[in-house]
C-alpha distance (Angstrom), angle and dihedral (degrees) to the residues before:
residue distance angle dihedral
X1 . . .
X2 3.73 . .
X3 3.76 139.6 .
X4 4.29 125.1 -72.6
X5 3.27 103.0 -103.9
X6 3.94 100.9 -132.2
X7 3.91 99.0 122.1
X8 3.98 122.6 75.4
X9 3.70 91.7 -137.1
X10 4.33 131.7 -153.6
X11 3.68 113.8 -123.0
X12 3.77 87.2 -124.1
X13 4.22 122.6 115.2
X14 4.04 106.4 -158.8
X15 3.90 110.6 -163.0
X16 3.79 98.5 161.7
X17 4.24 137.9 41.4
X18 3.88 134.2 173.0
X19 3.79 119.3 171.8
X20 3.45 108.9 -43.1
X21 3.91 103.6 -13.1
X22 4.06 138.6 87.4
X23 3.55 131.3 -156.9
X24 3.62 124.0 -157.4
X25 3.80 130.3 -148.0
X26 3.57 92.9 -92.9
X27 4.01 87.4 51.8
X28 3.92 96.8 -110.5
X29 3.80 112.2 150.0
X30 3.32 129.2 -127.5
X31 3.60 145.1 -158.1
X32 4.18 108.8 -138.4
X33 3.60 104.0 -138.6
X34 3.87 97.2 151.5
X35 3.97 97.7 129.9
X36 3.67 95.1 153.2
X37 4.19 92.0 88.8
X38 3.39 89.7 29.6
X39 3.85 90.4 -159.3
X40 4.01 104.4 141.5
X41 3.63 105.2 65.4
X42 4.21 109.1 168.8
X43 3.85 91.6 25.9
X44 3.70 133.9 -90.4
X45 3.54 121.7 -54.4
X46 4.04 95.7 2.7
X47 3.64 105.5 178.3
X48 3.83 102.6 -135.3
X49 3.91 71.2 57.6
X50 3.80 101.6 53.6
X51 3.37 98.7 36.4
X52 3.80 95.5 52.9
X53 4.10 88.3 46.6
X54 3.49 87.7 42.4
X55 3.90 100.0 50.1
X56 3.87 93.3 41.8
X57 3.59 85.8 54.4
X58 3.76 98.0 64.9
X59 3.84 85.2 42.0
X60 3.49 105.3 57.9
X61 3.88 135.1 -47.4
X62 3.43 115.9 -153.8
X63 3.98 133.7 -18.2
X64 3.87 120.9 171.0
X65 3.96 126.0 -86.7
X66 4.02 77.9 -106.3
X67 3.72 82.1 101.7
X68 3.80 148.9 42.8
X69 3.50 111.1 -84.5
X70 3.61 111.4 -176.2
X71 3.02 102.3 -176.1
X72 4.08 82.7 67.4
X73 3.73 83.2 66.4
X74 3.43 101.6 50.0
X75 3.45 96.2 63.6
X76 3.90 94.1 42.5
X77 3.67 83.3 58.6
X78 4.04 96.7 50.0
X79 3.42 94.0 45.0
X80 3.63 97.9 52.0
X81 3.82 76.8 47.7
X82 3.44 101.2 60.6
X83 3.61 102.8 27.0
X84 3.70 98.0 54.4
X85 3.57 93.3 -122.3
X86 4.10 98.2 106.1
X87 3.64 99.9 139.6
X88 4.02 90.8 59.7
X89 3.64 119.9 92.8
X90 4.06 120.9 -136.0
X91 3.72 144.7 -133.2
X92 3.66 125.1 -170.5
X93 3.68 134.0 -148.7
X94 3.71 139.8 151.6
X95 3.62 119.4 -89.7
X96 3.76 136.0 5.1
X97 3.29 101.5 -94.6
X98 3.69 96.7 56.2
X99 3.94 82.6 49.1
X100 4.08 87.9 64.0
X101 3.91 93.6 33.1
X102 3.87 81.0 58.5
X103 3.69 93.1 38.8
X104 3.61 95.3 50.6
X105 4.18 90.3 49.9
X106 3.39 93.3 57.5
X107 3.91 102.4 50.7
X108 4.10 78.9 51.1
X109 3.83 88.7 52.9
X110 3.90 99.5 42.5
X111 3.97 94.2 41.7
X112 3.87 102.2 36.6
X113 3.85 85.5 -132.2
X114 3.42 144.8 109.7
X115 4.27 117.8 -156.0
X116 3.87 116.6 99.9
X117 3.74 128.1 -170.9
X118 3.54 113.5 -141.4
X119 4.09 119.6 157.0
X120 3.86 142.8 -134.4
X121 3.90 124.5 -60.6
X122 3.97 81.7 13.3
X123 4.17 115.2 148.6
X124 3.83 116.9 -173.7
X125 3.84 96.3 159.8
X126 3.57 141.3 -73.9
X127 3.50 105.0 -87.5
X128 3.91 135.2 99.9
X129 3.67 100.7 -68.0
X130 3.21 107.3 7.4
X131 3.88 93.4 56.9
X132 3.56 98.0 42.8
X133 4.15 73.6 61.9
X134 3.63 96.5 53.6
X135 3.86 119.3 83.1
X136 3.95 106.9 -125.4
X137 3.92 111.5 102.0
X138 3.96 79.1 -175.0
X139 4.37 90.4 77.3
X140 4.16 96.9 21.6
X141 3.93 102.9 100.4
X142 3.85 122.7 -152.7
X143 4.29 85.6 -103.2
X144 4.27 86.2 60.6
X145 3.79 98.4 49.3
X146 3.77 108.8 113.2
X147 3.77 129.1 154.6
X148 3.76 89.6 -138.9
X149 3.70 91.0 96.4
X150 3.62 122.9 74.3
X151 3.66 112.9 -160.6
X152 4.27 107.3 -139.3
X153 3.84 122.3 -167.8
X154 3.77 107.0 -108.4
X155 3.85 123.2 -90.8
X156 4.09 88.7 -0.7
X157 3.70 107.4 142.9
X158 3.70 96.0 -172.7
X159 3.35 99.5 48.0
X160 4.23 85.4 48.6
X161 3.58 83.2 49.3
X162 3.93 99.5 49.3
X163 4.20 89.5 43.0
X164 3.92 90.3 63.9
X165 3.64 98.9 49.3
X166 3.60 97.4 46.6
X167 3.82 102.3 40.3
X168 4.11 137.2 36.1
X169 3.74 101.2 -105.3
X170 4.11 120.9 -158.5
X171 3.85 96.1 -176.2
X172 3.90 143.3 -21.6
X173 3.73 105.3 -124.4
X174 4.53 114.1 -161.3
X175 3.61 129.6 164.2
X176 4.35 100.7 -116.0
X177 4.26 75.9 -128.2
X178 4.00 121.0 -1.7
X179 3.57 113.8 -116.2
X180 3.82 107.9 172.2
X181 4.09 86.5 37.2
X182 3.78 93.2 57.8
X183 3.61 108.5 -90.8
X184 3.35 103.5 -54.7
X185 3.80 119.0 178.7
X186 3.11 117.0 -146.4
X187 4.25 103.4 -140.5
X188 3.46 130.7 -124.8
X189 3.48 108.5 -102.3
X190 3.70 93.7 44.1
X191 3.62 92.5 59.3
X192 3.78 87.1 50.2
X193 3.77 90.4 44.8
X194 3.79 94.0 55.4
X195 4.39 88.9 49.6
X196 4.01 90.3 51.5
X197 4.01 94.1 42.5
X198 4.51 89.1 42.8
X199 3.69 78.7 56.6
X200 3.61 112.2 42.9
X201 3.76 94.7 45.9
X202 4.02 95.1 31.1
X203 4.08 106.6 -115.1
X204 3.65 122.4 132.3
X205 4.10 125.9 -105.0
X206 3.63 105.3 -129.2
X207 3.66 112.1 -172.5
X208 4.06 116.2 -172.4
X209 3.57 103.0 -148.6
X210 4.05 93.5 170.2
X211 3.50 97.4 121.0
X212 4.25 108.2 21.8
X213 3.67 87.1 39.9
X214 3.65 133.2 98.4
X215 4.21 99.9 54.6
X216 3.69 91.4 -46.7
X217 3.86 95.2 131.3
X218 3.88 101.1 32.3
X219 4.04 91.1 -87.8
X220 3.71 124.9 75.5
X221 3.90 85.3 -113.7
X222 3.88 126.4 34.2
X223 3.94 86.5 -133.4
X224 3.32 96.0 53.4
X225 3.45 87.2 84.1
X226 3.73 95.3 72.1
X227 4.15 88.8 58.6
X228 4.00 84.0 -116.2
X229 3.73 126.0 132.4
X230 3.74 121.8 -149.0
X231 3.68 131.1 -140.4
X232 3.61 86.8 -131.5
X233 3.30 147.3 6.1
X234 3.97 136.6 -170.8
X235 3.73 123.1 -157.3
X236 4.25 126.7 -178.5
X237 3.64 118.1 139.2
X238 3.77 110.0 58.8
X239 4.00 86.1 22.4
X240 3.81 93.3 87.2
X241 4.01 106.8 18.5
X242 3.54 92.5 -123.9
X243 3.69 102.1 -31.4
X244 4.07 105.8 113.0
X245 3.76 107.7 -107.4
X246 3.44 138.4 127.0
X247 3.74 136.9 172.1
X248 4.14 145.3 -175.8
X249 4.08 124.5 -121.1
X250 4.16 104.6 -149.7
X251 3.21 124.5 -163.1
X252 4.11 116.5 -120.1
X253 4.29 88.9 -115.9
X254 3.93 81.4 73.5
X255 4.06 113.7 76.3
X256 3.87 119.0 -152.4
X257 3.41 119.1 -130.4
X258 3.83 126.8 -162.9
X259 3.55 110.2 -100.6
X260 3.96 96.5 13.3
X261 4.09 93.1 119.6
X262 3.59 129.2 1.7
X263 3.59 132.8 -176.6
X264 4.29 122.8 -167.6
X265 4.01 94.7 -152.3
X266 3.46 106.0 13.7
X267 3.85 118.5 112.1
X268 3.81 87.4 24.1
X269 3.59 124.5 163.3
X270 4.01 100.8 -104.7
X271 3.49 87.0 47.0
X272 3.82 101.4 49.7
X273 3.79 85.0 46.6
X274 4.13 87.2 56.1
X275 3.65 100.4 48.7
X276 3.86 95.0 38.5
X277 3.93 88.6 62.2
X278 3.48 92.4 46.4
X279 3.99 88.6 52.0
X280 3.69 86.3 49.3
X281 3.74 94.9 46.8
X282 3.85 94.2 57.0
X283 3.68 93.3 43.9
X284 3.86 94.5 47.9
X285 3.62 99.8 32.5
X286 4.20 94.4 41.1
């Protein structure tokens, strides 16, 4: 057997990391600039970070979400902390797009409807949902085409404007900066647009903050810069510094029911352990 062949891969064969450097099997260095997933966020192999990973490890690994995990708690609690966002409650999962596929369910749920705005160059995964909200035809099968996602031109007001009057809108979904659509940045007055519009007509501001989250911009969140608050907002890359986790911030207008989402590894041990160092890290380290 050997691999799917859906990444166009370096010739390069990393087997070591510290901080911001790679070394290669033939023990050349190199200087990690690779931004774009913005997945190691206080440096490779920090050792608040391995030691926490480490330690949990010889405690326990993973148990099911049959249980009280504290740990899970802990980190809801710092990151409501340090984000600003401490009267939101939390859900965790394992990758980003399960963060907007959950996202996405809930605004469904707490609305009763079914349109969502999402804009050009936008990528929220390539799952279900969250791909049928992402704008490459190239990676959205037949099985993810849905007409429940109307496609907006970026930072167009009137066109935001016109959408909600003429359709039934669940949520506005928008990257807090694009990544995979070239760094777009979103401006300030859209941002603010899309909170007074969510509100008027009822829909949910969903603000996917996986990959400009996490002190990337200067602000725990990239739309925090606008002075708006979301109704929710899902976080993976930086969340974890490598480890695969990912998680939702809800807003306190949206109950929780038992049984409404569900996750089998998410909120595990390990990765509780990762993203509480990394919490820890920015708050220690500023």
């Amino acid at each position: 057997m050997k691999l799917f062949d859906v990444y166009p891969l370096f010739d390069l064969n990393f087997v070591e990391a510290e901080g911001s450097y790679l070394w290669n099997d033939r023990n050349e260095k190199y200087l990690d600039l690779y931004g774009g997933h913005a997945v190691i966020s206080i440096g490779h192999s920090h050792p608040t970070y391995v030691t926490m990973v480490t330690r949990q490890l010889h405690n326990i690994g993973f148990y099911s979400n049959s249980v009280r995990i504290p740990i899970q708690e802990e980190v809801a609690k710092l990151l409501g902390k340090v984000s600003g966002y401490d009267n939101y409650e939390f859900f965790m999962c394992n990758s980003g797009a399960e963060a907007n596929e959950n996202a996405l369910k809930l605004a469904s749920f707490h609305t009763n409807k079914k349109k969502v705005i999402c804009f050009s160059k936008a990528f929220h995964g390539r799952t279900a949902a969250a791909v049928a909200a992402t704008d490459n035809k190239k990676i959205i099968a037949p099985i993810n085409e849905s007409d429940n996602f109307i496609f907006l031109s970026f930072n167009d007001i009137e066109a935001l404007d016109e959408a909600f009057k003429t359709n039934d809108i669940a949520a506005v979904i928008i990257e807090g900066i694009q990544g995979v659509g070239g760094v777009q940045i979103p401006t300030t007055a859209f941002l603010q647009k899309i909170r007074v519009l969510c509100d008027r007509y009822e829909a949910l501001f969903i603000a996917d903050e996986i990959q400009s989250g996490y002190g990337r911009t200067g602000k725990f969140f990239a739309h925090q810069h606008a002075n708006v608050q979301a109704d929710i907002i899902t976080v993976a890359k930086g969340m974890g510094n490598g480890f695969p986790v990912g998680g939702v911030l809800i807003s306190p207008i949206i109950e929780a029911k038992h049984g409404l989402l569900g996750t089998t590894f998410g909120g595990n041990y390990l990765a509780c352990a990762a993203s509480k160092a990394v919490l820890e890290v920015i708050e220690t380290e500023n």
